[in-house]
Residue frames relative to the residue before (quaternion, step in Angstrom):
aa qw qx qy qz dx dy dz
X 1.0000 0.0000 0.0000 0.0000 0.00 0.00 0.00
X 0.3635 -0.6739 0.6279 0.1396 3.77 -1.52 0.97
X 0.3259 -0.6291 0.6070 0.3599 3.02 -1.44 0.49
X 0.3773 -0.7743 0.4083 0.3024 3.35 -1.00 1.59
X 0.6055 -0.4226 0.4798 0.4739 3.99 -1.43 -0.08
X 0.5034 0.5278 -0.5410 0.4187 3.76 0.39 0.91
X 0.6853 0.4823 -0.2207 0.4990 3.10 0.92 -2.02
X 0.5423 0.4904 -0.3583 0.5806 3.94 0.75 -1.23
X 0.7967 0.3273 -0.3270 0.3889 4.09 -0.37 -0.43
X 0.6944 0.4693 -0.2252 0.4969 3.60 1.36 -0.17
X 0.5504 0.4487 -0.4504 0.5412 3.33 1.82 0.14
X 0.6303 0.5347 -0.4107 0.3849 3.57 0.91 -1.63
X 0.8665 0.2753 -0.3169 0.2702 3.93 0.41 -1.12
X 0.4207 0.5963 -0.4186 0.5406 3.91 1.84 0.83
X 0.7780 0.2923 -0.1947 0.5210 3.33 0.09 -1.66
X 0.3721 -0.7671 0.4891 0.1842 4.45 0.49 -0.28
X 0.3355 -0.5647 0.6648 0.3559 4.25 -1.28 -0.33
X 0.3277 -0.7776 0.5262 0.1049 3.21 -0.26 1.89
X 0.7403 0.0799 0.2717 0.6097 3.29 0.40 -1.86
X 0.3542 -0.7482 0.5191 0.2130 3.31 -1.31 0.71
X 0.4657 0.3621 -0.2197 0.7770 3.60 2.30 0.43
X 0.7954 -0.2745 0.4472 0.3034 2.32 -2.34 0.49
X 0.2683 0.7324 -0.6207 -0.0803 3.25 -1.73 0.32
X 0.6403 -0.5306 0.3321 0.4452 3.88 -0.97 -0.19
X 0.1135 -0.8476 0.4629 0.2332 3.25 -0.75 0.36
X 0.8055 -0.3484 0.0822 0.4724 3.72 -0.52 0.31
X 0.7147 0.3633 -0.3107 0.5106 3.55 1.27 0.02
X 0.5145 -0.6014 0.3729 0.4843 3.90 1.89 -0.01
X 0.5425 0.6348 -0.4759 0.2762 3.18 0.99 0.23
X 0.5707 -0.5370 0.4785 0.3962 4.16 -1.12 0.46
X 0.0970 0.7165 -0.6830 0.1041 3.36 -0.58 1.22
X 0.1683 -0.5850 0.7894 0.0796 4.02 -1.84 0.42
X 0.9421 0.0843 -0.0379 0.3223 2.59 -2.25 0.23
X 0.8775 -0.0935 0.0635 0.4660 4.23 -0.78 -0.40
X 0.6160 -0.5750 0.2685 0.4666 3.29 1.61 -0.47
X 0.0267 0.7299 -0.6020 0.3229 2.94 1.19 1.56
X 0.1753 -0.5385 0.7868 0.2456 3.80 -1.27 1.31
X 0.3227 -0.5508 0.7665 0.0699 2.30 -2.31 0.64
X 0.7373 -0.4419 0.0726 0.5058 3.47 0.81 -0.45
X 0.4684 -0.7097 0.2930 0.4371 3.68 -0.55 0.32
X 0.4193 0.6922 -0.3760 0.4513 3.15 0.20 1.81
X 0.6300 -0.5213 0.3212 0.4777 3.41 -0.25 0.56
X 0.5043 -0.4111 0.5804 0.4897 4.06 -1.14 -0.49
X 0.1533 -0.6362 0.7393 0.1586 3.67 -1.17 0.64
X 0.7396 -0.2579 0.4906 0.3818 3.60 -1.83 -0.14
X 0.6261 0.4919 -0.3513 0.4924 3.93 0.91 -1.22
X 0.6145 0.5950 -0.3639 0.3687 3.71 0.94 -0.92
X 0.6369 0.5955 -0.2791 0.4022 2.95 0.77 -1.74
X 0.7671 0.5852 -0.1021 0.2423 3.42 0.96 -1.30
X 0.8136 0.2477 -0.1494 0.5043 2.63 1.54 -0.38
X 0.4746 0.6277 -0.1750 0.5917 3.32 2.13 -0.15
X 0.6510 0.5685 -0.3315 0.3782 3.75 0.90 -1.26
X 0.8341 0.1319 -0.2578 0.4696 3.25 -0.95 1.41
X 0.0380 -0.7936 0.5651 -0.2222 2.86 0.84 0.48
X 0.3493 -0.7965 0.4800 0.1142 3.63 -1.13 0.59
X 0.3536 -0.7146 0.3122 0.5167 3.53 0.28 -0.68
X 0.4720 0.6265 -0.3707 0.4972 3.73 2.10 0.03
X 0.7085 0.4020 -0.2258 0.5343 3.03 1.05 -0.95
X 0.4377 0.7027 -0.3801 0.4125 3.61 0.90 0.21
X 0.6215 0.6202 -0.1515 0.4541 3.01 0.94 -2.39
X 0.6621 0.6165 -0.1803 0.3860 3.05 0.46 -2.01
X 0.6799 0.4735 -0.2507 0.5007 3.83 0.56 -1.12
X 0.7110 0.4117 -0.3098 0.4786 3.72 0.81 -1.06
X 0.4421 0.7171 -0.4266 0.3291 3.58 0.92 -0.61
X 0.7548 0.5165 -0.0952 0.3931 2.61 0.77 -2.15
X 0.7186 0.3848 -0.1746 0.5524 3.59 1.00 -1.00
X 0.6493 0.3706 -0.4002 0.5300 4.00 0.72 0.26
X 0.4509 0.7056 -0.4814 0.2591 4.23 1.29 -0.21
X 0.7764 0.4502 -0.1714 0.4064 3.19 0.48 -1.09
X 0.6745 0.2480 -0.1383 0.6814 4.05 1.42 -0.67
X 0.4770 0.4705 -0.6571 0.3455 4.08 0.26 1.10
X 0.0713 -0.7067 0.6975 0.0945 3.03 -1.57 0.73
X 0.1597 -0.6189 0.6772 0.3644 4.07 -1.23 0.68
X 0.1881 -0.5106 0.8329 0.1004 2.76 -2.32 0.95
X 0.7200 -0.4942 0.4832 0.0620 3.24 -1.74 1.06
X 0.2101 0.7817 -0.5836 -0.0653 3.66 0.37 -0.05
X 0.7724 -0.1138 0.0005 0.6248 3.76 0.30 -0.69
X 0.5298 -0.6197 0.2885 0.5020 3.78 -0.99 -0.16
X 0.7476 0.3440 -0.3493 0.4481 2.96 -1.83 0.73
X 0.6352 0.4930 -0.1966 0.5610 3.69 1.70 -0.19
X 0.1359 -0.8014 0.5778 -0.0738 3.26 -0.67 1.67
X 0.0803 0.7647 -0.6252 -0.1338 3.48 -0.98 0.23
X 0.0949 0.7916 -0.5644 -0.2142 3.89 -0.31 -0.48
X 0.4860 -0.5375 0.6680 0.1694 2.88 -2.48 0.96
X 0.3025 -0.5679 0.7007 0.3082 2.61 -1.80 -0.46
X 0.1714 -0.8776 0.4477 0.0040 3.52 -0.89 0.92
């Protein structure tokens, strides 16, 4: 199962394009794009390097990747899909 372009349009217009780099998130950990960890560690220069500028396609793209494996579709009405993450 995909996460469908509902569930993907209900994170981008909740969860937002924080930073177009690495930054800390509320526990100091290295986070990118929707909140991809990076590790539980501040951002290093290596982050910066390889994360900086990030786009917001290439953002998406990253959460995709990190919501494939834990989306579920739930039913809401018929013919109506939404999906979580679980």
């Amino acid at each position: 199962m995909s996460l469908s372009p509902l569930g993907l349009k209900f994170i981008d217009n909740n969860e937002g394009f924080p930073n177009h780099r690495p930054y800390n998130n509320p526990l100091g950990y290295a986070t990118a794009g929707y909140g991809r960890s990076l590790h539980k560690s501040p951002y290093t220069a290596a982050d910066v390097a390889k994360y900086g500028g990030m786009t917001k396609a290439q953002a998406l793209a990253l959460l995709k990747q990190d919501l494939a494996s834990r989306v579920a579709a739930v039913i809401i009405s018929e013919g109506s899909f939404k999906s979580i993450s679980i």
